[in-house]
N, C-alpha and C positions, 0 to 999 in steps of 0.2 A: 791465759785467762785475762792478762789485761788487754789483749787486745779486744776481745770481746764485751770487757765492759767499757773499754775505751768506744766502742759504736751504739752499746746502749745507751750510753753518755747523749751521745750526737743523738739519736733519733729520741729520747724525753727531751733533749732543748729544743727538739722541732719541735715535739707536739705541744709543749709547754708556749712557745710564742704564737704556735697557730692556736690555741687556746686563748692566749691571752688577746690577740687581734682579731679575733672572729675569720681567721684566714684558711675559710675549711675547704677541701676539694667539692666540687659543683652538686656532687653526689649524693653531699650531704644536707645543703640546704636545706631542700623540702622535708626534709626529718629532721626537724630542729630539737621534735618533741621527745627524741631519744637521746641528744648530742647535748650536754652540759658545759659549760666550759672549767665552772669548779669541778666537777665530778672529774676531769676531763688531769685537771692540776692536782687534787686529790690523789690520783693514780700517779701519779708523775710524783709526784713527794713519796708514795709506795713502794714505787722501783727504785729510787735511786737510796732508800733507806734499804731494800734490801740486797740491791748491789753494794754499799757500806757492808753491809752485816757479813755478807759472804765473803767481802774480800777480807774481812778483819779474821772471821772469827771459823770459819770453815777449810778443813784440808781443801787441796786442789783440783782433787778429784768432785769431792761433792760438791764444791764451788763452781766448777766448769759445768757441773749440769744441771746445778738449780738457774745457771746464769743461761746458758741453751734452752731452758726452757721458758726465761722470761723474752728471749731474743727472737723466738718461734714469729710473734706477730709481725714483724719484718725480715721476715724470711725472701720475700718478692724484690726488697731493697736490695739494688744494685751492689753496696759494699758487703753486703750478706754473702759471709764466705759457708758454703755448703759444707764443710766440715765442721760445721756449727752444730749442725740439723741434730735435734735431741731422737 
């Protein structure tokens, strides 16, 4: 289980600095009107309180698959080990 929250760690510090730098893939430019960057750190203070919560306070079984199923959205990332997959 840590390892897995050890890469949801890594990929909210991405999203968190590309939030905070307007550092967004090209893709998302022209949809600015859907892309926040608070909304964007809002969710990133989300996960990582509920990555806290389950490591603190949840057996290891329920904890490895509320944490798989917050991990889903970088499922495409390279360090995304498929025996993740919820």
């Amino acid at each position: 289980m840590n390892e897995l929250a050890d890469f949801l760690d890594a990929r909210i510090t991405e999203d968190e600095k590309a939030a905070r730098v307007g550092n967004l893939p090209e893709e998302v430019w022209g949809a600015r009107g859907w892309y926040d960057p608070e909304r964007v750190l809002a969710e990133c203070r989300s996960k990582r309180k509920l990555i806290d919560y389950v490591s603190a306070g949840l057996d290891e079984s329920d904890g490895l698959a509320v944490l798989r199923l917050v991990a889903l959205p970088w499922a495409g990332h390279s360090a995304y080990r498929q025996d993740w997959k919820a």
